[in-house]
C-alpha positions in Angstrom: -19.6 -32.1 -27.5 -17.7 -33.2 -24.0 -15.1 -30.5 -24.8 -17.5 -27.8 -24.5 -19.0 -28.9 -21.3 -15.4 -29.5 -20.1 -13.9 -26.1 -21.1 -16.9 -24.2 -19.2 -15.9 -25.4 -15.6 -12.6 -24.7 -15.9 -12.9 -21.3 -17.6 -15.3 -20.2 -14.4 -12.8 -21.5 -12.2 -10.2 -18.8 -13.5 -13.3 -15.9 -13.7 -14.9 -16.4 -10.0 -11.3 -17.0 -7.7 -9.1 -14.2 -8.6 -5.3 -14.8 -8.3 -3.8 -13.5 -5.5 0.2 -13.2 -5.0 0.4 -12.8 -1.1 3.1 -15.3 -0.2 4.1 -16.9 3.4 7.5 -15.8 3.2 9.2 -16.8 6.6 6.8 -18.4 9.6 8.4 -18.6 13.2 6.1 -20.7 14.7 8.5 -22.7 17.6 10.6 -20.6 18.8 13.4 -21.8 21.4 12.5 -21.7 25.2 9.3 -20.2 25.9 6.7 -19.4 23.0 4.4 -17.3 24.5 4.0 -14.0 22.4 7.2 -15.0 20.1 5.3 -16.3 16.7 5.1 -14.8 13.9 4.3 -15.0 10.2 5.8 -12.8 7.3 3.9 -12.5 3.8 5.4 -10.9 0.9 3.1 -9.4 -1.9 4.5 -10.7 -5.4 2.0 -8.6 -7.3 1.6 -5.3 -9.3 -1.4 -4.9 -6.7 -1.8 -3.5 -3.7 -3.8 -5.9 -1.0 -6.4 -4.4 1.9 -5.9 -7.3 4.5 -8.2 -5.5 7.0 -10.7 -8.3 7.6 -8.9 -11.1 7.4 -8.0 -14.1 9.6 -5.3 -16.3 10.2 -6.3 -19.8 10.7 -4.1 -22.3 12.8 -5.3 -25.6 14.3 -8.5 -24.7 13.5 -9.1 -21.1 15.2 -9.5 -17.7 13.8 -7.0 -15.3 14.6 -8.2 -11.8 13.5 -5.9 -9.6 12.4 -5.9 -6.0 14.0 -4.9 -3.0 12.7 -1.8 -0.8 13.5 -1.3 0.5 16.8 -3.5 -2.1 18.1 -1.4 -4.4 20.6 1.8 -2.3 20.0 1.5 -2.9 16.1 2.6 -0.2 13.5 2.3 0.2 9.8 -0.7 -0.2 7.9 -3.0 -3.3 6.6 -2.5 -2.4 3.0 0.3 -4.4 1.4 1.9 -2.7 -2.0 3.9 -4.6 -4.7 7.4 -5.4 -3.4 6.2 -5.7 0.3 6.5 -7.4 3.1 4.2 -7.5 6.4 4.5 -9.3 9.9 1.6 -10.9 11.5 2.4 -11.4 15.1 1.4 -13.1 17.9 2.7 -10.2 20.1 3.8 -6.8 17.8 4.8 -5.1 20.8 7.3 -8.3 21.5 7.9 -8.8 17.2 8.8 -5.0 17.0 11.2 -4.9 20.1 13.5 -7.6 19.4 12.9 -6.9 14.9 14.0 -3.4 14.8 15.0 -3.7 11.4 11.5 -4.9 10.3 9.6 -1.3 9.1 
C-alpha cells in the first residue's frame, strides 16, 4: 500500500517539470581590472529542442536581469537556441561582441 502512494509523487514530479538541457557552459563573472560591462554567461543547448528564451531572467545576488532581445544594447542573433548551440548573455553585447569576434 505505501508503494502506491510513494510511486505517485514521484511520477508527477517527472510529468509537471519538464527536462530542459540548457547548460551554463563558460561564466566570466570577474574579469581582471575593471568589471563594468565585461560579464558574461554562455549556455549551450544539449537537446534535440530548440529553446524560446524570450522572457526569461537571469538571477544573480538576488536581482532579475531581463534578457533583451537582439539588437537591443548592441546585441545580435536571436533568442531561440537550436540543438548544438551556444548563446552569450551579456552584461554589455556591444562590449561582448567587440572584443568576441569569433562568437556568432
Amino acid at each position: 500500500m505505501y508503494a502506491k502512494w510513494l510511486i505517485f509523487p514521484i511520477l508527477m514530479v517527472f510529468l509537471v517539470h519538464p527536462v530542459i538541457s540548457l547548460q551554463i557552459s563558460e561564466i566570466m563573472y570577474n574579469p581582471a581590472g575593471t568589471d563594468t560591462g565585461k560579464e558574461w554567461v554562455e549556455i549551450y543547448n544539449n537537446d534535440s529542442e530548440q529553446y524560446n528564451i524570450t522572457g526569461w531572467k537571469l538571477n544573480t545576488g538576488g536581482t532579475d536581469h531581463s534578457l533583451n532581445a537582439p539588437p537591443t544594447n548592441g546585441g545580435r542573433g536571436t533568442m531561440v537556441i537550436s540543438p548544438g548551440e551556444y548563446a552569450a548573455i551579456a552584461q554589455d553585447a556591444s562590449y561582448f561582441t567587440s572584443n568576441f569576434t569569433s562568437f556568432n
